[in-house]
PASEBA-1860 file (N, C-alpha, C; in nm, 3 decimals):
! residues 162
1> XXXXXXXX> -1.510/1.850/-1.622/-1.391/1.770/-1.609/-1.266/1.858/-1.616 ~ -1.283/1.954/-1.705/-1.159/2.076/-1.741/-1.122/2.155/-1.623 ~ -1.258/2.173/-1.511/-1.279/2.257/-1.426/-1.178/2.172/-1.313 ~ -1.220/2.030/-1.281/-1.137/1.919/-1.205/-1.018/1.928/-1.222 ~ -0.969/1.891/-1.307/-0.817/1.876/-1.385/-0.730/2.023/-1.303 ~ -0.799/2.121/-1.338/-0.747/2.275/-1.284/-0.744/2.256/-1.179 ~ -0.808/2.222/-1.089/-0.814/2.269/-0.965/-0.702/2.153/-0.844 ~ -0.724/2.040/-0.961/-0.625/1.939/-0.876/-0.453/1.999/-0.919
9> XXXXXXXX> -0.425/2.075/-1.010/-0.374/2.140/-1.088/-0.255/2.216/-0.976 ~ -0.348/2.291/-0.980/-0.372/2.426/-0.882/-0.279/2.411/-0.706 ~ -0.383/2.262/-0.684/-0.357/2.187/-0.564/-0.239/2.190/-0.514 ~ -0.143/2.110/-0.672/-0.006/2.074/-0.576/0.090/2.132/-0.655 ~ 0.081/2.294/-0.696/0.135/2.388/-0.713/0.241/2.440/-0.597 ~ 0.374/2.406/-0.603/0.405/2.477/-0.462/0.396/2.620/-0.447 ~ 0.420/2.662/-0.317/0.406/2.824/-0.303/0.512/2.923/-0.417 ~ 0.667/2.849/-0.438/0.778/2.896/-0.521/0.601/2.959/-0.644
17> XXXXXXXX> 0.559/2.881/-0.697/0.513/2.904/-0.819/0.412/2.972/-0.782 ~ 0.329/3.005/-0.694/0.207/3.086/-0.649/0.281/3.213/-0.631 ~ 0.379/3.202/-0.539/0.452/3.395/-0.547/0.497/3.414/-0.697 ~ 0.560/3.361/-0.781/0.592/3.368/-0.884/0.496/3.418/-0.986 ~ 0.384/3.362/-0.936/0.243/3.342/-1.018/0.227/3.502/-1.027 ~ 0.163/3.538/-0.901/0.153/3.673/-0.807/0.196/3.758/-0.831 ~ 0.310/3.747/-0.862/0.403/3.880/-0.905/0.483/3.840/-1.026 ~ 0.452/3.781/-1.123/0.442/3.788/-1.272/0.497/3.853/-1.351
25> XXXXXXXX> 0.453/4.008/-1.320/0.490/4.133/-1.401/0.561/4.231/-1.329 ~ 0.661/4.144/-1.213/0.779/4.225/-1.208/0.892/4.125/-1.228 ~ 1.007/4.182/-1.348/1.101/4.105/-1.391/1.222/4.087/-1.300 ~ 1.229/4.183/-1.221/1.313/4.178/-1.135/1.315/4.069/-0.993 ~ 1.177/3.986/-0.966/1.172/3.876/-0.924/1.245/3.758/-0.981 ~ 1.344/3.672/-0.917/1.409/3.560/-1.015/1.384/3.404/-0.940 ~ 1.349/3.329/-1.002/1.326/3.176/-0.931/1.369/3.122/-1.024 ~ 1.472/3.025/-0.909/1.578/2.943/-0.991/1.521/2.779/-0.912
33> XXXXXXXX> 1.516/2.638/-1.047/1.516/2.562/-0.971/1.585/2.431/-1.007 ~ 1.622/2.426/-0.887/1.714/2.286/-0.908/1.716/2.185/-0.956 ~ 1.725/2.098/-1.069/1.680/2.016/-1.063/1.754/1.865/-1.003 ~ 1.679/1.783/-1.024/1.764/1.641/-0.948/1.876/1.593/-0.977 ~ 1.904/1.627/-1.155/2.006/1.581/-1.200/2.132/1.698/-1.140 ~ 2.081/1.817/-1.100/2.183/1.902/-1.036/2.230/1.869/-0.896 ~ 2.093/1.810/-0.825/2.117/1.779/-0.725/2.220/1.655/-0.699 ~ 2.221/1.551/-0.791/2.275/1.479/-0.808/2.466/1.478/-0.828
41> XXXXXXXX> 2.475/1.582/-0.890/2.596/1.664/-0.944/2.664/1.704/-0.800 ~ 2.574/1.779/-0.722/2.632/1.834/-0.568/2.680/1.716/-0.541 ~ 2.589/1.619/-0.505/2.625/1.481/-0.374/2.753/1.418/-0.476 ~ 2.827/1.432/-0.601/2.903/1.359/-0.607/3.063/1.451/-0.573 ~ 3.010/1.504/-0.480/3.203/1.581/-0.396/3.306/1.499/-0.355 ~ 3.451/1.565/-0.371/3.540/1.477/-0.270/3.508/1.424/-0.137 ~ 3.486/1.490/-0.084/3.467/1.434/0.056/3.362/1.369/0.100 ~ 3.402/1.250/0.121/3.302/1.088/0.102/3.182/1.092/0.240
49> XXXXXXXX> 3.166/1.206/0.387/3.128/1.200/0.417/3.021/1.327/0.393 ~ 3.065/1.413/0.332/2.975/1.508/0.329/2.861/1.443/0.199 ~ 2.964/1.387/0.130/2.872/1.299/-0.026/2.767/1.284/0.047 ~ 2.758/1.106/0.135/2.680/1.037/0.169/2.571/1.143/0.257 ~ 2.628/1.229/0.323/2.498/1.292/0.371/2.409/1.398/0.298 ~ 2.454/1.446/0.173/2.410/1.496/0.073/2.311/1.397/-0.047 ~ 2.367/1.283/-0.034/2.264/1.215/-0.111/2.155/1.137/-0.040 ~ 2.157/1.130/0.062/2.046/1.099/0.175/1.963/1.182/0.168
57> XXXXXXXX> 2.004/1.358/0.185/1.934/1.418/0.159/1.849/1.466/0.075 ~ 1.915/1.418/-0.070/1.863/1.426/-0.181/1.761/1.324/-0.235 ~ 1.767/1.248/-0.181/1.666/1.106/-0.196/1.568/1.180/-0.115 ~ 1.522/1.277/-0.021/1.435/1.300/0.048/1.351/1.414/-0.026 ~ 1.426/1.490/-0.157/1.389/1.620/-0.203/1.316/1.555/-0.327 ~ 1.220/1.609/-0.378/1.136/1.617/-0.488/1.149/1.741/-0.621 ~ 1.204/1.850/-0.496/1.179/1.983/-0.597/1.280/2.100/-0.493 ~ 1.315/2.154/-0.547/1.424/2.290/-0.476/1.389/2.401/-0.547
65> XXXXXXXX> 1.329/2.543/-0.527/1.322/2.651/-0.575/1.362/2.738/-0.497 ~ 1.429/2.806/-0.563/1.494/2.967/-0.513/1.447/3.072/-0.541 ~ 1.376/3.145/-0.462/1.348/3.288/-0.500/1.408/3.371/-0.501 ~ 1.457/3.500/-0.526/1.463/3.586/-0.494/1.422/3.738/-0.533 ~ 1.435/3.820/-0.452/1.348/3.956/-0.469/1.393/4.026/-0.407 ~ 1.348/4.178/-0.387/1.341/4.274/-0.323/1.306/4.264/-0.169 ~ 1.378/4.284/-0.063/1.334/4.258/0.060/1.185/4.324/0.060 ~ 1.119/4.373/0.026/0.999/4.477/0.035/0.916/4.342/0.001
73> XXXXXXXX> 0.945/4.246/-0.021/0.837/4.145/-0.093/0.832/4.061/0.062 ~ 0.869/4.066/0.138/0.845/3.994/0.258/0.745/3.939/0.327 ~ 0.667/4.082/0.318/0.565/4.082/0.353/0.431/3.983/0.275 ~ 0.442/4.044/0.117/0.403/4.002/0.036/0.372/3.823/0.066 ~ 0.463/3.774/0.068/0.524/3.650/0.090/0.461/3.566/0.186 ~ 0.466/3.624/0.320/0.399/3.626/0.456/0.254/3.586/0.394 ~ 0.156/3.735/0.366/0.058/3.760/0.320/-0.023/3.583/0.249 ~ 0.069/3.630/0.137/0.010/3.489/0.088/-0.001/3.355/0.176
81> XXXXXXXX> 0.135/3.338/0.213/0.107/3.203/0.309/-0.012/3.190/0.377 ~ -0.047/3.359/0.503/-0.141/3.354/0.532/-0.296/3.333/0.485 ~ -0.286/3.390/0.376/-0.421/3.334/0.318/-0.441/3.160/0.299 ~ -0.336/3.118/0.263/-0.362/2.968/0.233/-0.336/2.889/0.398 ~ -0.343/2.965/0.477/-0.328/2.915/0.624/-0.419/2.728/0.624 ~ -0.492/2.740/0.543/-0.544/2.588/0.563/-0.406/2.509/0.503 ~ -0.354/2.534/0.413/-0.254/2.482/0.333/-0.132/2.488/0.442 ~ -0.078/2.580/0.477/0.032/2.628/0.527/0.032/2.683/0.665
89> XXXXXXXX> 0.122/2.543/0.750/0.101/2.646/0.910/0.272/2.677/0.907 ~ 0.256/2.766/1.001/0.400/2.875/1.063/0.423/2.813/1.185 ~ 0.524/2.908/1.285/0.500/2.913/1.393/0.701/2.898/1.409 ~ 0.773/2.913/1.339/0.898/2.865/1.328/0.962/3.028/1.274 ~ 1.023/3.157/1.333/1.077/3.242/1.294/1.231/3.257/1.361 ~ 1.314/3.385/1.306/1.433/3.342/1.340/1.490/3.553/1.340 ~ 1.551/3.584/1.425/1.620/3.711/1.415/1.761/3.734/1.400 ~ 1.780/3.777/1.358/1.964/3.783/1.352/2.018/3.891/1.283
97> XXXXXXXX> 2.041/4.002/1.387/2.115/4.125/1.366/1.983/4.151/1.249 ~ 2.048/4.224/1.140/1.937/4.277/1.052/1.888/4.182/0.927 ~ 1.909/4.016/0.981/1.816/3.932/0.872/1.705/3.852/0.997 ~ 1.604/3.797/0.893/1.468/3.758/1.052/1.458/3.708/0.907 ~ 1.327/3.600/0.921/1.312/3.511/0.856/1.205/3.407/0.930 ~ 1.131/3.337/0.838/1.037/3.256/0.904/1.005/3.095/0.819 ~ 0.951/2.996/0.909/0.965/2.864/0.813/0.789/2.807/0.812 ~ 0.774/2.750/0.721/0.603/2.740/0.672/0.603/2.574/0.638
105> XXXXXXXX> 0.523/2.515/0.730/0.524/2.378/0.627/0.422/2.320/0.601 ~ 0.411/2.257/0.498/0.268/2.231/0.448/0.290/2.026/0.473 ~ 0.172/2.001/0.531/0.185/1.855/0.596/0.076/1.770/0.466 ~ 0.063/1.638/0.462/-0.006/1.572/0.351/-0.132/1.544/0.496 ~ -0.199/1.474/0.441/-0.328/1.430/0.524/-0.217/1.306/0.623 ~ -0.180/1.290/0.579/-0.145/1.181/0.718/-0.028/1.260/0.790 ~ -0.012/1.375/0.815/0.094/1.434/0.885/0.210/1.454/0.857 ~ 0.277/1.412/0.766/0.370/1.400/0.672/0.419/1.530/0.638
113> XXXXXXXX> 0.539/1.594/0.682/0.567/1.742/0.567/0.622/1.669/0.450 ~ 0.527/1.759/0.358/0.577/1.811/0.183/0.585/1.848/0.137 ~ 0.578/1.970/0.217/0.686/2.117/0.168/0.742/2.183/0.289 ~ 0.824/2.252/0.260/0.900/2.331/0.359/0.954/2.516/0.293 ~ 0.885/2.586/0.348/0.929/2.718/0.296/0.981/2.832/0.356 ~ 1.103/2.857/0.369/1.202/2.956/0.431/1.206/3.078/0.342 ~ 1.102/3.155/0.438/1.127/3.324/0.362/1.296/3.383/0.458 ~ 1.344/3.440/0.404/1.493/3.484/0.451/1.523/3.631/0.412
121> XXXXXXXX> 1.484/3.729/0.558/1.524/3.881/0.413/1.649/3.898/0.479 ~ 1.742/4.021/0.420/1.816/4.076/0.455/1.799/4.223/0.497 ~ 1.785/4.289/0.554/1.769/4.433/0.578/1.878/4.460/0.482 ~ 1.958/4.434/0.534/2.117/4.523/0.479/2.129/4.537/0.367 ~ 2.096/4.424/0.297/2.119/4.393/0.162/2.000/4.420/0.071 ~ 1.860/4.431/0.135/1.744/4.488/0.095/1.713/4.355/0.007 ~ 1.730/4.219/0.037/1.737/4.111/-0.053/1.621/3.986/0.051 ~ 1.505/3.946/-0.029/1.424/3.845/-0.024/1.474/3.700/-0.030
129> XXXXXXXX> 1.513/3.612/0.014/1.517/3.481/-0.039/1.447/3.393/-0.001 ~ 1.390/3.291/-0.102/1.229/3.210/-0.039/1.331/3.101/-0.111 ~ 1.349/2.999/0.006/1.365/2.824/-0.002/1.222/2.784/-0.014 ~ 1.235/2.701/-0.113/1.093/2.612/-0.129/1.117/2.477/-0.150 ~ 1.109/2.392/-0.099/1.177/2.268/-0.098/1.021/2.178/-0.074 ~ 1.031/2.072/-0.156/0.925/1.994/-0.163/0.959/1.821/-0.164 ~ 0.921/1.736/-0.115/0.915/1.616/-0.104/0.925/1.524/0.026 ~ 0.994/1.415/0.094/0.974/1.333/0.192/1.021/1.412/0.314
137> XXXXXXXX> 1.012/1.537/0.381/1.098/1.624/0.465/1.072/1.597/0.629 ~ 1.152/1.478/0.648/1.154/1.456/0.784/1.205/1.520/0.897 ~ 1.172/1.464/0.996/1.243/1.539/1.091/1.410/1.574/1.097 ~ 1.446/1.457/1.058/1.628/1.460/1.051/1.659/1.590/0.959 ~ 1.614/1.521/0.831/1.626/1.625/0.745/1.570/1.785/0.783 ~ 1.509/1.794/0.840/1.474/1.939/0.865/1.580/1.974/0.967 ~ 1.575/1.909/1.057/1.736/1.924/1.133/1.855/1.983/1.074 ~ 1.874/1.833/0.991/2.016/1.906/0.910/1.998/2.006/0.867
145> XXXXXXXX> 1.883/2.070/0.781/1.900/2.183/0.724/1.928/2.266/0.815 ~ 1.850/2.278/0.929/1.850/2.414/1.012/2.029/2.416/1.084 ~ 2.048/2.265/1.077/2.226/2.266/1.143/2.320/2.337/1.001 ~ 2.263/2.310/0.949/2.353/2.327/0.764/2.376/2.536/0.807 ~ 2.273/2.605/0.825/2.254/2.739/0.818/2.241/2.766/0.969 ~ 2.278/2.759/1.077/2.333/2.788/1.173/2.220/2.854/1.237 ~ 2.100/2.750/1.228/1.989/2.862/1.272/1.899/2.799/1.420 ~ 1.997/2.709/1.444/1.925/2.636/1.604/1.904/2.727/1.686
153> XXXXXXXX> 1.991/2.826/1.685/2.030/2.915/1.848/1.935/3.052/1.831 ~ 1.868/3.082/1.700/1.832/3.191/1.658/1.644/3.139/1.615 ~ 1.596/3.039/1.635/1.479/3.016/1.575/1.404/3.014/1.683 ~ 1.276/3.064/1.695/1.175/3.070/1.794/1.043/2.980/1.803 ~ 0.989/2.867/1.821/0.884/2.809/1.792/0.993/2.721/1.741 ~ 1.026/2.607/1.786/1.127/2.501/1.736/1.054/2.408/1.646 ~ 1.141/2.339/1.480/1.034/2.305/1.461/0.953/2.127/1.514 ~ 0.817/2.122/1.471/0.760/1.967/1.504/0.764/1.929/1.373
161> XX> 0.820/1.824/1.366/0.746/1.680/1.240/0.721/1.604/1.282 ~ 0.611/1.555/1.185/0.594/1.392/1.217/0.628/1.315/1.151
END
């Protein structure tokens, strides 16, 4: 039963906490995560239209984690996804001058994304950043995000939801 418990455990671990997991025993890895009541804090801004589309969005989020690292962890990053390839399909990357970057989403059994994960390096800056965003992530919403970070004109493999 102990063995069950773990493994369902395990299951709906997002990736934020599997790289985290992974690389453990370097301190210089940092994951920051949002929580709702922060999220909550954002959507209440002056400006009544950016509010309302901030808390739409936030009704759609479950969980927000921030990575960051050493651009050298990129790969790393990649790596893993790939192994959990049953978990996690790709097919969504992005180039721009010396940052490239790629998007991973993990779907529920009925097609549904419920997670969404943006590795982001910087060459220049020699800097990793992993978006890990978890909960109802529709198509709109994946939209906005990609309109939010200016990444329509620069992404290859456009993405699909259902």
């Amino acid at each position: 039963m102990i063995v069950g418990a773990t493994a369902i455990a395990q299951r709906s671990q997002d990736f934020a906490s599997r790289f985290m997991k992974e690389h453990s025993s370097d301190t210089t890895i940092q994951c920051v995560t949002v929580s709702p009541k922060m999220m909550e804090q954002l959507a209440n801004s002056p400006d009544e239209s950016r509010n309302a589309t901030l808390r739409q969005a936030i009704g759609k989020l479950k969980s927000a984690r921030i990575v960051t690292a050493a651009e050298s962890y990129f790969d790393d990053a990649e790596e893993l996804l790939k192994q959990n390839a049953a978990r996690f399909t790709s097919g969504k990357s992005y180039t721009r001058g010396q940052q490239h970057g790629a998007f991973y989403e993990r779907k529920n059994r009925k097609g549904k994304t419920v997670e969404l994960i943006l590795l982001h390096a910087d060459n220049r800056q020699g800097r990793l950043t992993i978006i890990n965003l978890t909960g109802n992530l529709d198509e709109d919403f994946i939209n906005s995000l990609l309109h939010s970070f200016n990444w329509q004109e620069t992404i290859t493999g456009a993405p699909t939801v259902n």
